[in-house]
C-alpha positions as CSV (number, residue, x, y, z in Angstrom):
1,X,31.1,153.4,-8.2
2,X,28.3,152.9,-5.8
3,X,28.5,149.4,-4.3
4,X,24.6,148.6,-5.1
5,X,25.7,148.7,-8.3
6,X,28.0,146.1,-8.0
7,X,24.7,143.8,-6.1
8,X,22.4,144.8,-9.0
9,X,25.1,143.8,-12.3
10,X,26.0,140.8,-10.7
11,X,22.5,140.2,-9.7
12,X,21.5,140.7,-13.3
13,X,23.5,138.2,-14.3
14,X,22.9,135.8,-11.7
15,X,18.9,135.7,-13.1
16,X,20.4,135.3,-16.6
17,X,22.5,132.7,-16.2
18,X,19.8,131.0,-14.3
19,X,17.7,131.2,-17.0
20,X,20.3,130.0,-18.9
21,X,20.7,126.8,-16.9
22,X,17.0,126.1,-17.1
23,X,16.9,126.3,-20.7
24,X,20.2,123.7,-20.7
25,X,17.9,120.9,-18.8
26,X,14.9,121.6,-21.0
27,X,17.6,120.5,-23.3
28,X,19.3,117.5,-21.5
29,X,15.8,116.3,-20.4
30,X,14.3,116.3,-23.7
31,X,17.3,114.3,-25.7
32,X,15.2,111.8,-26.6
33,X,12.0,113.1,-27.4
34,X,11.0,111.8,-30.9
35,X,7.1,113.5,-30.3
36,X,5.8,116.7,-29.0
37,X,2.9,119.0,-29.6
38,X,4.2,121.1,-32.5
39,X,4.7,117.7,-34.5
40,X,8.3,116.2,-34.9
41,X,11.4,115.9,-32.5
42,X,12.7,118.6,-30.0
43,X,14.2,121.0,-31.1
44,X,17.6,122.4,-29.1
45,X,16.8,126.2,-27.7
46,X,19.3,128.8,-26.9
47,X,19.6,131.7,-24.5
48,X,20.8,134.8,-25.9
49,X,22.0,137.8,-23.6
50,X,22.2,141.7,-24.2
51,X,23.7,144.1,-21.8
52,X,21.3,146.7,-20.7
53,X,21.1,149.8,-18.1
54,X,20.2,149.3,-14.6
55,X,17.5,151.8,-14.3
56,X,16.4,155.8,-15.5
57,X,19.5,157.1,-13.1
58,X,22.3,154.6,-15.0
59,X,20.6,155.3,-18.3
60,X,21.4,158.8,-17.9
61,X,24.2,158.1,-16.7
62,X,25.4,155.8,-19.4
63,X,24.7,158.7,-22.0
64,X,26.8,161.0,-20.1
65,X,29.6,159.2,-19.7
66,X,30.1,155.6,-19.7
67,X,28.6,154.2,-17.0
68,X,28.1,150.0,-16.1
69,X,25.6,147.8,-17.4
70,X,23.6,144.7,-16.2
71,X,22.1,141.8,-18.2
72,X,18.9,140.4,-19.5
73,X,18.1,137.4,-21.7
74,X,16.5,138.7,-24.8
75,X,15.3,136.1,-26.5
76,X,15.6,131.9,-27.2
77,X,15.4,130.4,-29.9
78,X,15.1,127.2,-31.4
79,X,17.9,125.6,-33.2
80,X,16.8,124.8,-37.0
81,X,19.3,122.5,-37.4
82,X,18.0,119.2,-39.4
83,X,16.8,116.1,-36.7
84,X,19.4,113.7,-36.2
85,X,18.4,110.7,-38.5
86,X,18.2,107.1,-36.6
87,X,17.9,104.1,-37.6
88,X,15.5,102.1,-35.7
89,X,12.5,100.3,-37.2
90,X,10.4,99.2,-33.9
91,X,10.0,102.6,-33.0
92,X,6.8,104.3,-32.7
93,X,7.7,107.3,-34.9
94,X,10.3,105.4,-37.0
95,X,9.0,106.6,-41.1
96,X,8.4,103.8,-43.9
97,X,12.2,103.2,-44.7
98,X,12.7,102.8,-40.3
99,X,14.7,105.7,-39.7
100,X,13.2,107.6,-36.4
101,X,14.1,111.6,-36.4
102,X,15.8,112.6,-33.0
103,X,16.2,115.6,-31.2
104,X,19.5,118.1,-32.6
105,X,20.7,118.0,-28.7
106,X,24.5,117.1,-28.5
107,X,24.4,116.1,-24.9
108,X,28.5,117.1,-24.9
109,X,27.8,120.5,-26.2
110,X,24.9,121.2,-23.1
111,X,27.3,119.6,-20.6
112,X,29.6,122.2,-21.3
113,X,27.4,125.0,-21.8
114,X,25.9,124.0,-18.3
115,X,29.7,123.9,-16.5
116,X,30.0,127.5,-18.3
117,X,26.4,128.9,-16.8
118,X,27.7,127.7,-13.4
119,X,30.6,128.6,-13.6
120,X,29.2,132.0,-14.1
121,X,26.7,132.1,-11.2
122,X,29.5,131.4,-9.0
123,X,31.5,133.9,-10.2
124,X,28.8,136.2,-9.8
125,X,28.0,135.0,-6.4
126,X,31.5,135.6,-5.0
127,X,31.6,138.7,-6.7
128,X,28.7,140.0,-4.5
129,X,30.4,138.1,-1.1
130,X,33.4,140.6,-2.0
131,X,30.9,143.8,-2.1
132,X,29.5,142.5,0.9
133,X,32.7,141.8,2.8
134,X,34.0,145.3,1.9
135,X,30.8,147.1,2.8
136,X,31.1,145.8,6.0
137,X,35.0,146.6,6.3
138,X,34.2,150.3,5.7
139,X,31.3,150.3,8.2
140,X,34.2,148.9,10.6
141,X,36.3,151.8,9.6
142,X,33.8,154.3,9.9
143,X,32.9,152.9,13.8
């Protein structure tokens, strides 16, 4: 395996992740928006990933025999889940019978999908200090 592979793959997933974490504080910093432009409360998105080839060389390679991938967010989506229903009758957006519609964000839930997409960065991260660290140990070797 060539060891730019090993910077591109964890690369790859270092922008994903990222991504990921962005869309977590969209979600954390909207919790308790009862109004946005679309009409209604916020609706909870979520980052989904697919593996893909590195470039032309790994696709060919990957059809020849089964090579490494990297990864991309494909798409996010909102959550369809039904509004949390509160009851609060001074609010601003509360309906006739008082109840105020609130975002579907389970703060718990993001917390730990944020500690996961972290986690994952750093993973990645100390995965590319390795490639780094033997890169240099070779070029030592080769001296």
């Amino acid at each position: 395996m060539d060891i730019l592979n090993t910077f591109k793959i964890s690369s790859s997933a270092m922008r994903a992740q990222s991504q990921r974490l962005d869309t977590i504080s969209s979600n954390l910093a909207n919790v308790e928006t009862t109004s946005t432009p679309e009409g209604g409360p916020y609706k909870k998105k979520s980052v989904y990933f697919q593996s893909t080839p590195l470039n032309f060389q790994e696709q060919l390679d990957g059809h020849l025999r089964n090579s490494v991938q990297g990864v991309k967010v494909t798409k996010i989506i909102e959550d369809k889940s039904e509004p949390r229903k509160v009851y609060n009758p001074s609010h601003p957006d509360a309906n006739t019978e008082g109840y105020v519609a609130m975002p579907n964000v389970n703060v718990m839930e993001e917390m730990v999908d944020m500690m996961s997409a972290t986690r994952s960065y750093q993973a990645n991260a100390t995965a590319i200090k390795s490639a780094k660290r033997m890169a240099l140990k070779a070029l030592e070797i080769g001296r």
